[in-house]
C-alpha positions, 0 to 999 in steps of 0.5 A: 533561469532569468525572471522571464522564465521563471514567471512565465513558468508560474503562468499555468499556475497563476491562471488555476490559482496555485500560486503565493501572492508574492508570486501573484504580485511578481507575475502582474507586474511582470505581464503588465511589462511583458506582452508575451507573458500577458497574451500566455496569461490570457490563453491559459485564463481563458482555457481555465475559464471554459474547462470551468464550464465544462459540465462534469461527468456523473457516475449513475447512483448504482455504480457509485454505491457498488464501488463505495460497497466494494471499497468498504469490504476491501478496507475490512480486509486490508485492517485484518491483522496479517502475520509478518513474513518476518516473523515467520521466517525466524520462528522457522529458524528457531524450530530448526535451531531447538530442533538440531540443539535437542538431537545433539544434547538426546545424542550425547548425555542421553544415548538416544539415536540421532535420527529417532530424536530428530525424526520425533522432534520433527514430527512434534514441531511441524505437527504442533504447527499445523494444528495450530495454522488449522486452528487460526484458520478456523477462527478466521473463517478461512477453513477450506471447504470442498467444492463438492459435497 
């Protein structure tokens, strides 16, 4: 890329004052030389200059207290503690894994059926574990309630 079209690619950027002062020094010397890149300089200060007296646009009152009073409870419920998928996808996999291990020790130093012991130890685990997932709810508030009463 030539220093014309590095500098002329640095206008728009001059023009919003975006630029370092190395490169404000390299682009008026640059314009001062160049009648192409001054005229462009022109045309980008002058756009500049009249979207900076353009009147900017107001939300009514109501509107932006709505949306502040939205955005709040929004946050409110993004800083909740959620619980990881990952998490919850190895504690499935441990229940599962104590799960088989307790129905083939009960199988063989106990002489407990098989199928008694993982049906129990099913019923327990999976039990347990939506006691507790209502128990969570409820202190979360989120219990479901029935639409009619």
């Amino acid at each position: 890329m030539s220093e014309h079209e590095r500098i002329r690619d640095l206008l728009v950027l001059y023009a919003a004052g975006a630029v370092t002062p190395e490169e404000e020094r390299a682009i008026a010397t640059h314009a001062g030389g160049c009648g192409t890149c001054a005229a462009e300089l022109r045309a980008w200060l002058g756009l500049v200059s009249e979207l900076h007296q353009t009147p900017a646009a107001s939300a009514p009152a109501a509107l932006v207290e709505r949306t502040r009073a939205l955005m709040r409870s929004q946050l409110a419920i993004c800083r909740e503690p959620r619980l990881d998928p990952k998490a919850l996808a190895l504690a499935n996999l441990l229940a599962w894994v104590l799960t088989f291990t307790g129905w083939a020790i009960a199988g063989v130093f106990w002489g407990v059926r098989p199928a008694v012991w993982w049906i129990g130890c099913n019923l327990l685990l999976w039990g347990t574990g939506g006691v507790a997932g209502l128990l969570l709810a409820r202190n979360r508030g989120n219990v479901y309630e029935p639409l009619s009463r």
